[in-house]
C-alpha positions in Angstrom: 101.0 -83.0 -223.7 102.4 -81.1 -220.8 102.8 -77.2 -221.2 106.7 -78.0 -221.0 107.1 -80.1 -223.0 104.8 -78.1 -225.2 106.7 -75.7 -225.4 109.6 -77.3 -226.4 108.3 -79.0 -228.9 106.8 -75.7 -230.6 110.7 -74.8 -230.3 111.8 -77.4 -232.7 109.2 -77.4 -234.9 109.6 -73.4 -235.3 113.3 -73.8 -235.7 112.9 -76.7 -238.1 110.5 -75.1 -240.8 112.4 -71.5 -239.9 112.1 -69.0 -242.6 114.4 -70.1 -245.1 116.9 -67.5 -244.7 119.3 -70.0 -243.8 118.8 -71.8 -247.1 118.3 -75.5 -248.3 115.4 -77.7 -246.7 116.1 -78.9 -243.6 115.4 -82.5 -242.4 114.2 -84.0 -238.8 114.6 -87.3 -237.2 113.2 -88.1 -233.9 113.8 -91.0 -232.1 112.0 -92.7 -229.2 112.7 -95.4 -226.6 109.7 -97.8 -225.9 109.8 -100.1 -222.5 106.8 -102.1 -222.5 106.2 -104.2 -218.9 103.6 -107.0 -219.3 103.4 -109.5 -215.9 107.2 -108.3 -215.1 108.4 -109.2 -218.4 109.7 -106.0 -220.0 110.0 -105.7 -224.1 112.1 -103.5 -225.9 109.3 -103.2 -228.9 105.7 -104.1 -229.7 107.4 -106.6 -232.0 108.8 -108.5 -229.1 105.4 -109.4 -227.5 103.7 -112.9 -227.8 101.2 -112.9 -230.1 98.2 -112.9 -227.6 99.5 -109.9 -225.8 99.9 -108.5 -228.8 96.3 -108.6 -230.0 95.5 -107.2 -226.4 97.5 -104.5 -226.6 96.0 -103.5 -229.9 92.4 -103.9 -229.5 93.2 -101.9 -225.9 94.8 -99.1 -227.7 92.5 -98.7 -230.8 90.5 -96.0 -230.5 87.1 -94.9 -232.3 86.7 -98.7 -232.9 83.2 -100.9 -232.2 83.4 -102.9 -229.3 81.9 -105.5 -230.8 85.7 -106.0 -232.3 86.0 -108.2 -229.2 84.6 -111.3 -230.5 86.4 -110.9 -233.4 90.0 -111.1 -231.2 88.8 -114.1 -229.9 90.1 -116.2 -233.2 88.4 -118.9 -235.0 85.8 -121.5 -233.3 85.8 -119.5 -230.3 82.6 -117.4 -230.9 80.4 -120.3 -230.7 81.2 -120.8 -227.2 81.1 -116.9 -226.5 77.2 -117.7 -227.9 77.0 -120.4 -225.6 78.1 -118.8 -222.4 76.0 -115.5 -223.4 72.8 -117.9 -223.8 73.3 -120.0 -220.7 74.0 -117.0 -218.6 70.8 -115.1 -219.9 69.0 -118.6 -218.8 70.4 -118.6 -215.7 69.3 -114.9 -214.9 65.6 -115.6 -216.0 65.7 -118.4 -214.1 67.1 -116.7 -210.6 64.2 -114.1 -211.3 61.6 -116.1 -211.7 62.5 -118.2 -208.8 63.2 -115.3 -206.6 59.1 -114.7 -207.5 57.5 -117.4 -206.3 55.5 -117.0 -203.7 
């Protein structure tokens, strides 16, 4: 967070737990505006995005997660061909290589 806004926000949260002198508890709300922009489509909420964007959006924002979590965002009958691709593409490689040997 930027020392400013910081700073401010030490403000508030001084003034909101206070010391009790002026009596009763005292209660917060803090609202906030979010203004998502996917492709030039803007959305008012994370509600509002398709479902595939969605799923984007979450596995970009997870943190401390595996990045093996991928595959799993890929849905149903779809990791076979992630399989496929992966083994085909590994065959290709060996296959570049060990033509690239030849003498």
């Amino acid at each position: 967070m930027p020392a400013a806004q910081r700073q401010l926000y030490e403000k508030a949260m001084a003034s909101a737990t206070g010391d009790g002198a002026s009596g009763g508890d005292r209660h917060v709300t803090v609202r906030t505006k979010t203004k998502l922009t996917v492709n030039g489509k803007e959305y008012a909420s994370l509600d509002e995005l398709p479902a595939d964007v969605r799923r984007l959006y979450d596995l970009a924002t997870k943190t401390g997660s595996n990045r093996l979590a991928l595959t799993a965002s890929l849905g149903p009958g779809k990791m076979g061909w992630l399989v496929a691709g992966l083994v085909i593409g590994a065959g290709l490689v060996l296959f570049a290589l060990g033509w690239m040997s030849r003498p």
